[in-house]
MARMARDO-477762 format. One record per residue (C-alpha): residue in one letter; chain; x, y, z. Coordinates in pm, 1 decimal, padded with zeros to 6 digits, always signed. Each point is the difference from the previous one (the first is absolute). Layout:
residues N
[A, A, [X, Y, Z]]
...
END
This chain:
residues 377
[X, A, [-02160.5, -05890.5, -02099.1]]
[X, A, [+00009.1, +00323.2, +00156.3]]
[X, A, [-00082.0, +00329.8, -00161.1]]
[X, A, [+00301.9, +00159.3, -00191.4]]
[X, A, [+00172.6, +00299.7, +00224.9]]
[X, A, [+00037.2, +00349.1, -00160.3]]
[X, A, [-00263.6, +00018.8, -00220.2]]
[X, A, [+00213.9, -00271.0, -00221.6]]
[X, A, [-00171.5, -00111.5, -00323.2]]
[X, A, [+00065.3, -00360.6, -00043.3]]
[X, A, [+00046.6, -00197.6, -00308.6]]
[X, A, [+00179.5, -00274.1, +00097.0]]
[X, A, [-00332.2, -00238.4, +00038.1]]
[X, A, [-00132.5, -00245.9, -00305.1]]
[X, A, [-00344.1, +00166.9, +00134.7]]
[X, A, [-00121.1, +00245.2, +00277.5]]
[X, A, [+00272.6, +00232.3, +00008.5]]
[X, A, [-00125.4, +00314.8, +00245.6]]
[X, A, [+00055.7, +00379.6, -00134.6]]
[X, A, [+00037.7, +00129.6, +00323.5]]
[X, A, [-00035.0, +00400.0, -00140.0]]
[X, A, [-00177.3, +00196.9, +00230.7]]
[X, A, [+00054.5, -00197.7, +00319.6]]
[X, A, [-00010.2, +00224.5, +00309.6]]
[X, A, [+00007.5, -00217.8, +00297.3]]
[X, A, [+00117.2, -00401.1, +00031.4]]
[X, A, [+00088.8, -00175.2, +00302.8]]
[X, A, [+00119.5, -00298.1, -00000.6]]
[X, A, [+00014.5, -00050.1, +00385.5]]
[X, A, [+00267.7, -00244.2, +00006.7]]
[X, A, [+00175.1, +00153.8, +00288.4]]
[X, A, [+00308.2, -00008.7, -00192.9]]
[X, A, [+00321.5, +00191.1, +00192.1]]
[X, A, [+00143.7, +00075.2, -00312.5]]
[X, A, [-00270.3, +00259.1, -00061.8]]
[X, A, [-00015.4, +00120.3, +00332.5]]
[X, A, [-00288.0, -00215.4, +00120.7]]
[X, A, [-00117.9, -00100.7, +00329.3]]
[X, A, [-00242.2, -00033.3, +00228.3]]
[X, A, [-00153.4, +00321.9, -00007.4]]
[X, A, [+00110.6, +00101.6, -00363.5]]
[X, A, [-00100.5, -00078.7, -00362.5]]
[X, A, [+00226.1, +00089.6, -00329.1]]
[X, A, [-00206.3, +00150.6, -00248.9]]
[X, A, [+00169.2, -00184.8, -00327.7]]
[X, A, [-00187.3, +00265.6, -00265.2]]
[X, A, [+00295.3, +00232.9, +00011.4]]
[X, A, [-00241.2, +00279.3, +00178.0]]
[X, A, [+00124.3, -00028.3, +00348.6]]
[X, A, [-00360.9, -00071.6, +00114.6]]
[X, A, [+00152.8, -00266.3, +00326.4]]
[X, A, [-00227.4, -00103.5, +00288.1]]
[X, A, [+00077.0, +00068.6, +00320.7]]
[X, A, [-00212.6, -00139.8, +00309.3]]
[X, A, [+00043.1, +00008.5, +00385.7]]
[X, A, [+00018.0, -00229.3, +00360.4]]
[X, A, [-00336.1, -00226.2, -00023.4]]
[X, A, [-00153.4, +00163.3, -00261.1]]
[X, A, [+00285.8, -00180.8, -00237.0]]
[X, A, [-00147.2, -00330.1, -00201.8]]
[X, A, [+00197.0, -00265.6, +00005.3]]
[X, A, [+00205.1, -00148.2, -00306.0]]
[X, A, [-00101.1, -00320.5, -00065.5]]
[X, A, [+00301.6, -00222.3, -00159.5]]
[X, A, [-00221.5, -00346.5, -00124.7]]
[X, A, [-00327.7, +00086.2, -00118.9]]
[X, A, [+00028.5, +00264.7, -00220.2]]
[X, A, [-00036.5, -00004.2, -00396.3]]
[X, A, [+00352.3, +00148.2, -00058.9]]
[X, A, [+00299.9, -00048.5, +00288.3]]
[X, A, [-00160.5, +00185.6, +00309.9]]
[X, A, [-00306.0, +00185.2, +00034.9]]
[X, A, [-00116.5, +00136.8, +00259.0]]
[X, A, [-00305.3, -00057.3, +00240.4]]
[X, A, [-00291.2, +00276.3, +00187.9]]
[X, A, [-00152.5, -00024.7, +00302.5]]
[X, A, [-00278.1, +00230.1, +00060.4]]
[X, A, [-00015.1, -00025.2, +00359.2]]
[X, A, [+00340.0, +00183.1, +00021.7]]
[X, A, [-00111.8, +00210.5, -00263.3]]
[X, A, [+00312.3, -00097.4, -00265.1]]
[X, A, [+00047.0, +00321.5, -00233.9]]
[X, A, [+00274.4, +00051.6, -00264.4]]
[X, A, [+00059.3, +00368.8, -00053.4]]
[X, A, [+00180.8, +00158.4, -00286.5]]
[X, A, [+00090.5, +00369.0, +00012.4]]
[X, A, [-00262.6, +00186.7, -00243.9]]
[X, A, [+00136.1, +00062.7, -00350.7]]
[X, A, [-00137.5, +00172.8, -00290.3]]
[X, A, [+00059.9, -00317.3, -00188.8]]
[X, A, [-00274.5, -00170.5, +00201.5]]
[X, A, [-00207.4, +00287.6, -00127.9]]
[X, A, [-00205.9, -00254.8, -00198.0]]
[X, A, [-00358.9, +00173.2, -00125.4]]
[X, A, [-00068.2, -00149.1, -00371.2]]
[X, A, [+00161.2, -00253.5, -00115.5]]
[X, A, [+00129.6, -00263.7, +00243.1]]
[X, A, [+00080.4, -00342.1, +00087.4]]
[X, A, [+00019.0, -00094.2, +00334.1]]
[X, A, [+00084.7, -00409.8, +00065.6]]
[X, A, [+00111.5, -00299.5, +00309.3]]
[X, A, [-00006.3, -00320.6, +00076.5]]
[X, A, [-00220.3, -00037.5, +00319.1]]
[X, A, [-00163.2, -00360.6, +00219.6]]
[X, A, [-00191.4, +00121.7, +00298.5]]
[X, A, [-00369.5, -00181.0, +00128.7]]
[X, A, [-00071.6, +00392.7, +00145.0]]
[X, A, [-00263.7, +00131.7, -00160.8]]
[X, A, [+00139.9, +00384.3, +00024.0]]
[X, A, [+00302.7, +00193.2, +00003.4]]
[X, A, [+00199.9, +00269.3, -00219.4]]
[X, A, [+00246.6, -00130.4, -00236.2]]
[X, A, [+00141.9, +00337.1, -00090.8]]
[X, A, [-00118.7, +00372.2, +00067.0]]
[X, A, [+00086.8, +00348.2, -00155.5]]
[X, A, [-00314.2, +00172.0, +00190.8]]
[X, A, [-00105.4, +00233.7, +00233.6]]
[X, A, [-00252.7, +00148.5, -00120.0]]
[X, A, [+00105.7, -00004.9, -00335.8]]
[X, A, [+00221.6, -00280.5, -00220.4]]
[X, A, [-00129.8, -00349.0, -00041.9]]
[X, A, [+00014.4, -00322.5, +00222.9]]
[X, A, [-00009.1, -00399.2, -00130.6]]
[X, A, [-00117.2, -00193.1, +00255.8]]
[X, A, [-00190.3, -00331.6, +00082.7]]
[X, A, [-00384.8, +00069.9, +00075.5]]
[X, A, [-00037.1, +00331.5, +00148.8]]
[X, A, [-00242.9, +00178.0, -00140.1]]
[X, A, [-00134.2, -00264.7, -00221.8]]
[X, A, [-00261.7, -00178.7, +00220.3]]
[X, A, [+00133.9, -00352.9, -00113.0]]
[X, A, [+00327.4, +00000.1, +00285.8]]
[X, A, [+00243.2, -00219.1, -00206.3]]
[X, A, [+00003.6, +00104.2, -00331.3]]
[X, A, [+00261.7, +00251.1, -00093.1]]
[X, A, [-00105.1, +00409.6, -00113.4]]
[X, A, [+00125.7, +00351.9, -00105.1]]
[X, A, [-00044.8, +00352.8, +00197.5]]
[X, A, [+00064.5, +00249.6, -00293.3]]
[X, A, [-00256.2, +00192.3, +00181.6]]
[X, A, [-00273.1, -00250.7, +00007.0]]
[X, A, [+00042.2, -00310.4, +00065.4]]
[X, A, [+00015.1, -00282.4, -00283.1]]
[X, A, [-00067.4, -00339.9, +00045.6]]
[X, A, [+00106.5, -00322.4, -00138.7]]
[X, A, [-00265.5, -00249.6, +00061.8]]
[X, A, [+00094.6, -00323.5, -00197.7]]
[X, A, [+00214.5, -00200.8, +00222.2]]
[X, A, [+00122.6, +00018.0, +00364.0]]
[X, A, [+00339.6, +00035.3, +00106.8]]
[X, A, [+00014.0, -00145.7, +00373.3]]
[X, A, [+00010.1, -00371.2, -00071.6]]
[X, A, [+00320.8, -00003.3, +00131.2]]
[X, A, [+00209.3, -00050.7, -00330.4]]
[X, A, [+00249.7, +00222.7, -00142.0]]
[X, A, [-00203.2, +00225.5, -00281.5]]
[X, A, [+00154.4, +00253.1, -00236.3]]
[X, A, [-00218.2, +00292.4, +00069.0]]
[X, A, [+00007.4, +00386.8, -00189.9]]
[X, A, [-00222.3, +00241.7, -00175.6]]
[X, A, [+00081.6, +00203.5, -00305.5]]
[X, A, [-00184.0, +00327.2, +00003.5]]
[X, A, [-00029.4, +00212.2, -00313.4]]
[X, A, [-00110.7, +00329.8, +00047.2]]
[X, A, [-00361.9, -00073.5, -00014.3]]
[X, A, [+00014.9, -00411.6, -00004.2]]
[X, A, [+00139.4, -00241.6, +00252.2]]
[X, A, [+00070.4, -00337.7, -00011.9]]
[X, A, [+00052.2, -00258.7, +00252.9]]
[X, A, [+00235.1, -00300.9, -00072.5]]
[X, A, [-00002.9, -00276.7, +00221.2]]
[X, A, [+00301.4, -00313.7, -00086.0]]
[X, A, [+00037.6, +00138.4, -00358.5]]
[X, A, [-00350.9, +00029.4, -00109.2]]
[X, A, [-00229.2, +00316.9, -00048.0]]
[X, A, [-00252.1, -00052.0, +00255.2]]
[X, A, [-00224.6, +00286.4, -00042.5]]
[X, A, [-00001.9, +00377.5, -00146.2]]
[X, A, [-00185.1, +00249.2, +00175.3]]
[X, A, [-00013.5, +00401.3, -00048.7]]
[X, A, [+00283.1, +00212.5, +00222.2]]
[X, A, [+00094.9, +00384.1, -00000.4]]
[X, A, [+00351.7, +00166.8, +00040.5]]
[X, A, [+00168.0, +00007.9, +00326.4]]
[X, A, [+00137.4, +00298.7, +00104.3]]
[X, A, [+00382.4, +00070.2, +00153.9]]
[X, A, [+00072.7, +00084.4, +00340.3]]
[X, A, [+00253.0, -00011.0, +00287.3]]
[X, A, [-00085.0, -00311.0, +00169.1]]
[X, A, [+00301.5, -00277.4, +00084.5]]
[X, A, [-00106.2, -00324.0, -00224.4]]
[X, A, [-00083.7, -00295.7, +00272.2]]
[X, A, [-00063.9, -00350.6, -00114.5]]
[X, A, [-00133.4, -00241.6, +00331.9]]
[X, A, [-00269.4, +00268.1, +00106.2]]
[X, A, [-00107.4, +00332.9, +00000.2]]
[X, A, [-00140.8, +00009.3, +00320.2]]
[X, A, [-00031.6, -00269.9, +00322.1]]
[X, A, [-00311.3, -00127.1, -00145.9]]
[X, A, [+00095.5, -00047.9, -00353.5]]
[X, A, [+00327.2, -00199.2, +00060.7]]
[X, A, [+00093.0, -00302.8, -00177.1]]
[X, A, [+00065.8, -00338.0, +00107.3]]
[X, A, [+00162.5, -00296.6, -00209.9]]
[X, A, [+00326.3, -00005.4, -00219.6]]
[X, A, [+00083.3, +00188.1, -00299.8]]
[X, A, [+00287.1, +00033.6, -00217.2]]
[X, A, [+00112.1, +00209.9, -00351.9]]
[X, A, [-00145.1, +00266.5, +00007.6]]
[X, A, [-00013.5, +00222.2, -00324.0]]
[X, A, [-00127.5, +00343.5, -00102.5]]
[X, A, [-00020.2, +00171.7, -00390.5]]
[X, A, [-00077.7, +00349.9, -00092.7]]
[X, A, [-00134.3, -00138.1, -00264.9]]
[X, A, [-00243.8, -00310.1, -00092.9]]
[X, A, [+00040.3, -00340.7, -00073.4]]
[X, A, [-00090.3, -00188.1, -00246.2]]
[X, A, [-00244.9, -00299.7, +00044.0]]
[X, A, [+00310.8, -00219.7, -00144.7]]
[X, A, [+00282.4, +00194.7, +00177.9]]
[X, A, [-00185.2, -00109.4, +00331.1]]
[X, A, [-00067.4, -00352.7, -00086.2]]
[X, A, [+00359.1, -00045.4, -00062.1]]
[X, A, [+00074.2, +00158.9, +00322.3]]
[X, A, [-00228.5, -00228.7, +00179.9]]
[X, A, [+00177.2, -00314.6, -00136.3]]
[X, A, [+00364.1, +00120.1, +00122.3]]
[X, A, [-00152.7, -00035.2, +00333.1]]
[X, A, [-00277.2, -00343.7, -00022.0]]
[X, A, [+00264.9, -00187.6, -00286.1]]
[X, A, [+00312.2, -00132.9, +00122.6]]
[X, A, [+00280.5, -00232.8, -00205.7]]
[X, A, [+00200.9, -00127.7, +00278.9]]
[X, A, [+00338.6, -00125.7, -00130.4]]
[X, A, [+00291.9, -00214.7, +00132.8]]
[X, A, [+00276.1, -00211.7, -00066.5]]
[X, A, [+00219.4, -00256.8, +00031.1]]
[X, A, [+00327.8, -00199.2, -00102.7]]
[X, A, [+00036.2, -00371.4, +00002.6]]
[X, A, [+00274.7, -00253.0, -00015.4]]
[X, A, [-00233.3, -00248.7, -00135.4]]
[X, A, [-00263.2, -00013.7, -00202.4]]
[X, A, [-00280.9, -00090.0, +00248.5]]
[X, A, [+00100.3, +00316.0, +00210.3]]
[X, A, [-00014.7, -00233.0, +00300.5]]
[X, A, [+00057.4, +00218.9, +00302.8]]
[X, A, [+00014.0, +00322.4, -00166.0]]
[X, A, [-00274.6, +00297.2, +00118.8]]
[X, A, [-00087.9, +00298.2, -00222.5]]
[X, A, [+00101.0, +00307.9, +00140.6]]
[X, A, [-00080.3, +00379.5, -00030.2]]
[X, A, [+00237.5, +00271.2, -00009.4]]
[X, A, [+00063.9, -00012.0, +00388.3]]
[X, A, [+00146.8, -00422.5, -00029.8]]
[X, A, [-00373.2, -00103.2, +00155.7]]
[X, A, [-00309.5, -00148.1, -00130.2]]
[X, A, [-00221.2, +00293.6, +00141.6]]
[X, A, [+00087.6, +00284.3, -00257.8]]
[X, A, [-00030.4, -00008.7, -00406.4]]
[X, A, [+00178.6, +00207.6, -00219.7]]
[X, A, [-00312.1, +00233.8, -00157.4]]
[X, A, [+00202.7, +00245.9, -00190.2]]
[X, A, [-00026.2, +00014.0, -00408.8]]
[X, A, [+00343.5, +00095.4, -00018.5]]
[X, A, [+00326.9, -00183.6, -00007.1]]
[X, A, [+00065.5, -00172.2, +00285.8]]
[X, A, [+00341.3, -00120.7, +00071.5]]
[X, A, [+00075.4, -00310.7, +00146.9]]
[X, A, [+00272.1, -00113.0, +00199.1]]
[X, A, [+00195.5, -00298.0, +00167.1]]
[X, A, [-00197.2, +00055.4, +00358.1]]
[X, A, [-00365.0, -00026.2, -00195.4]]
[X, A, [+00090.9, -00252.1, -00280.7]]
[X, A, [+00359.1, -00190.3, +00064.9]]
[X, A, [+00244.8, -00107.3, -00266.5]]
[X, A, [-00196.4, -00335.5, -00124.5]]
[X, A, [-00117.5, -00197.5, -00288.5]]
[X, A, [-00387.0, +00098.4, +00023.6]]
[X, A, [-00170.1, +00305.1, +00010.1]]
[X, A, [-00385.7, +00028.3, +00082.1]]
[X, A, [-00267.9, +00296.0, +00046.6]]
[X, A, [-00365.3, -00019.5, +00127.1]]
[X, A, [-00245.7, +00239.0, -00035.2]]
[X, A, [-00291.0, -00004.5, +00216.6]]
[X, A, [-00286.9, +00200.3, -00141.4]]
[X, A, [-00234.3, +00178.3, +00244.6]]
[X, A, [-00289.9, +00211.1, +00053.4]]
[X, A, [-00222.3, +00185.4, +00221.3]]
[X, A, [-00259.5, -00055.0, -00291.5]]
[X, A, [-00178.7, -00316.8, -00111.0]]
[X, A, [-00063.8, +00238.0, -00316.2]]
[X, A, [+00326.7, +00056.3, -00088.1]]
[X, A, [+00309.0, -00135.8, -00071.2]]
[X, A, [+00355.5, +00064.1, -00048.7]]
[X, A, [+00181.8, -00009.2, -00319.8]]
[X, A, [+00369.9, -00145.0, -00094.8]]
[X, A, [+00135.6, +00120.5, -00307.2]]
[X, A, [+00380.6, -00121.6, +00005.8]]
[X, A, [+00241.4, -00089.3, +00202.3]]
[X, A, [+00368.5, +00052.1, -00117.4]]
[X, A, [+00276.9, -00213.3, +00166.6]]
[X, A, [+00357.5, +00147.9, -00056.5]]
[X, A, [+00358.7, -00061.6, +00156.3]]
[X, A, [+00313.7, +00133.9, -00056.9]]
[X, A, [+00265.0, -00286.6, -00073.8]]
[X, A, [+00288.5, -00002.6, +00298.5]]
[X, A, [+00288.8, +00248.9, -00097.8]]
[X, A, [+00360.2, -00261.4, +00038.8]]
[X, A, [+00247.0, +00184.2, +00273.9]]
[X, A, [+00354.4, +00139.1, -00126.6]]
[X, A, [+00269.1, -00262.0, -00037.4]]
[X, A, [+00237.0, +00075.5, +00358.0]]
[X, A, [+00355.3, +00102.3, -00043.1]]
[X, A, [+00277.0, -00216.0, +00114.1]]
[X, A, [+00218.8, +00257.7, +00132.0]]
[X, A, [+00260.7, -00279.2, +00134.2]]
[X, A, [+00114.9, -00206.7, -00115.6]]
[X, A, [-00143.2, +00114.2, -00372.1]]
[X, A, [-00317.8, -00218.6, -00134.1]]
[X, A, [+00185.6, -00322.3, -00205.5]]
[X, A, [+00320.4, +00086.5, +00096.1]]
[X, A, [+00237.1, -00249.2, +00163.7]]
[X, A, [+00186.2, +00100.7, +00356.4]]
[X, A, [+00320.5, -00123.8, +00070.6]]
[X, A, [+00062.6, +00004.4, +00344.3]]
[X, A, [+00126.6, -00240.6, +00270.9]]
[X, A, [-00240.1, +00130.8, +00270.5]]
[X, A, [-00262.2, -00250.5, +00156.0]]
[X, A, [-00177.8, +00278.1, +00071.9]]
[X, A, [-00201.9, +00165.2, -00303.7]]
[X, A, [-00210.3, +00313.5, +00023.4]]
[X, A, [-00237.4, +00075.0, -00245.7]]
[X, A, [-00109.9, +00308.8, -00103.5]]
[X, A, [-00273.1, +00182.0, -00195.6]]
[X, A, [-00316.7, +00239.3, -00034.0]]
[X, A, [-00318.8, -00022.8, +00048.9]]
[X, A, [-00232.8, -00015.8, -00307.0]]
[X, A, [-00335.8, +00159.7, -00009.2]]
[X, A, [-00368.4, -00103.8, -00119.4]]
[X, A, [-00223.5, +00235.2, -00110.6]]
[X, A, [-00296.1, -00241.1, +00100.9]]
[X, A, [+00155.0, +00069.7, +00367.1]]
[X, A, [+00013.7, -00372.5, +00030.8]]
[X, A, [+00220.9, -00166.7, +00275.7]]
[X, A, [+00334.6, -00103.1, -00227.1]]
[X, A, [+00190.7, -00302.6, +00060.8]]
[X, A, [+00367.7, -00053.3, -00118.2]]
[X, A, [+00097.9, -00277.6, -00112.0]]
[X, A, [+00405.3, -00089.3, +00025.7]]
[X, A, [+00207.9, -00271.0, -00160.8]]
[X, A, [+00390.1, -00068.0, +00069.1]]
[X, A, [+00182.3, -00235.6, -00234.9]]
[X, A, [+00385.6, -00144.5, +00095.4]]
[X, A, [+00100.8, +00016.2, -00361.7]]
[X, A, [+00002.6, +00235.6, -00301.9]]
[X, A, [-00224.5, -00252.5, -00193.1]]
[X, A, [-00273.6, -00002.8, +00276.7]]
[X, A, [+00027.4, -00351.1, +00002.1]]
[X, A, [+00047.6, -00020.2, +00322.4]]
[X, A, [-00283.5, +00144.3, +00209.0]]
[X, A, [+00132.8, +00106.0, +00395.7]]
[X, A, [-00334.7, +00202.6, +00085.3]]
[X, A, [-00315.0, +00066.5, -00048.1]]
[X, A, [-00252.4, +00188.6, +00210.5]]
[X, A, [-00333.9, +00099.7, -00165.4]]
[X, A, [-00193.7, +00220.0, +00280.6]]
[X, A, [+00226.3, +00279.7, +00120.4]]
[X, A, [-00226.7, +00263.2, +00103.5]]
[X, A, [+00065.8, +00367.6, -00090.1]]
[X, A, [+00198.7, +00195.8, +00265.3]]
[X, A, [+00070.9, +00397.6, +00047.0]]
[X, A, [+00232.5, +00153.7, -00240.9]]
[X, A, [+00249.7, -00245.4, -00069.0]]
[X, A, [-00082.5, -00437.5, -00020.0]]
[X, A, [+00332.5, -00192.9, +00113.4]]
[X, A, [+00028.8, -00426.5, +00022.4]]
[X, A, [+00296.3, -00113.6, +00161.8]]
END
């Protein structure tokens, strides 16, 4: 699941809830036109206003099926890809900082994200280091991660969390090593994250990206690793027998291809889950991890029972009254009822030759609900 928007603090999780406090810059790069996104622009969702802009064929692409949450988007060095974000004194990062993405790539260089020139700080893969595909820290020297590479062409949760003198590299949730750093210092530079120059540029996908003004925790980015590798994919179904013979569990668009993922309530309706007997979810449980797992707490199953419509009135003639007339023509009048279910409403009308209602002249069961006004003649 996504990182919250807004620097939320969540608390709505059995486990792993995210304090988002001191969140500065998260893109979610879903290209989503609600937010203003598009090809060539990125919604910063920290509140800050810190958006992405990028230009012609220097633009990555968004990338809508192999990303770790909706779209992501994907670098190609040769056209030197850069996102650019308009500098900001809340980028000003020079103590205490967290700076986190998902990345795959099989390069063995390229900038992730820069604030530098000649001054600031740059995370990158290789540069610097000697090793080519592990990933490092310019806070003015450059600070290496040595343990494991990053360009096997899987999707890795990458960051470092410096602390004034300390910084820490985290690679899919884990401290991989902790090496000495220094304090950056501020300047006027606009933040880039692809490359910092032609021959640093980046090349593979990467998605959810995330920067504090503050530090992690160890835990705080192990559960923000496993919103990203854990998945509980959910969907449903309803059955008018037991067996479920012919019946295909669905996700919230009516297919089998997406899962409801959400912790809150989700509503159901007669598209996703029709009026029948039986009622069945699955849950598929998935990861990006052989090491990890997702949990289930609960699962709560509600409904609301189906609200009766109003009783019509017979406006004419009047309900169990008798008509005298001689016509052979009767017209029947009354109006409609209402359901608060917004179910289709059927009337159903009985006419009886005799005051007893002995004598039954007509029936008709399925008269369907007109404008206004219903009339049988």
């Amino acid at each position: 699941q996504e990182l919250p928007n807004t620097r939320s603090n969540e608390s709505g999780h059995m486990s792993g809830n995210v304090d988002m406090d001191g969140n500065v810059l998260l893109l979610h790069f879903n290209n989503n036109s609600g937010y203003g996104e598009n090809d060539t622009r990125f919604n910063d969702f920290s509140g800050y206003g810190n958006n992405g802009t990028c230009s012609g064929v220097a633009c990555p692409i968004i990338n809508t099926t192999s990303c770790i949450f909706g779209n992501c988007v994907t670098f190609n060095s040769a056209d030197s890809d850069t996102i650019t974000i308009k500098d900001s004194n809340s980028l000003d990062l020079t103590t205490n900082f967290s700076i986190f993405l998902w990345i795959n790539t099989v390069d063995d260089s390229g900038v992730l994200f820069s604030k530098y020139n000649p001054s600031g700080y740059i995370m990158d893969i290789g540069n610097g280091c000697g090793a080519g595909n592990y990933h490092s820290l310019w806070d003015g020297t450059w600070r290496c991660n040595t343990n494991h590479v990053v360009n096997d062409g899987k999707w890795h949760y990458v960051g470092v969390v410096h602390n004034s003198g300390v910084v820490n590299f985290y690679m899919d949730g884990k401290l991989e090593s902790t090496v000495s750093g220094t304090a950056t210092s501020a300047n006027s530079v606009d933040p880039t994250i692809g490359t910092g120059s032609a021959s640093l540029a980046f090349t593979g996908l990467m998605d959810e990206v995330a920067i504090w003004n503050r530090t992690l925790s160890a835990k705080e980015v192990n559960d923000i690793y496993k919103r990203g590798a854990l998945r509980l994919n959910m969907t449903v179904r309803s059955c008018d027998d037991a067996a479920c013979s012919g019946e295909t569990f669905v996700g919230p668009d009516n297919t089998s291809s997406t899962y409801f993922i959400s912790n809150n309530l989700t509503i159901l309706n007669r598209t996703l889950t029709p009026d029948n007997r039986y009622f069945q979810f699955r849950t598929e449980f998935k990861t990006i991890n052989t090491t990890l797992s997702p949990e289930l707490y609960n699962v709560t199953i509600s409904y609301e029972p189906n609200i009766a419509p109003t009783i019509p009135a017979l406006n004419l003639p009047l309900n169990n009254t008798q008509l005298s007339t001689n016509l052979l023509t009767i017209t029947l009048n009354w109006s409609n009822t209402t359901d608060p279910d917004g179910d289709n409403v059927t009337y159903y009308l009985e006419i009886w030759n005799n005051s007893d209602a002995t004598g039954q002249l007509y029936i008709n069961s399925s008269i369907k609900e007109a404008s206004n006004t219903t009339g049988h003649t």
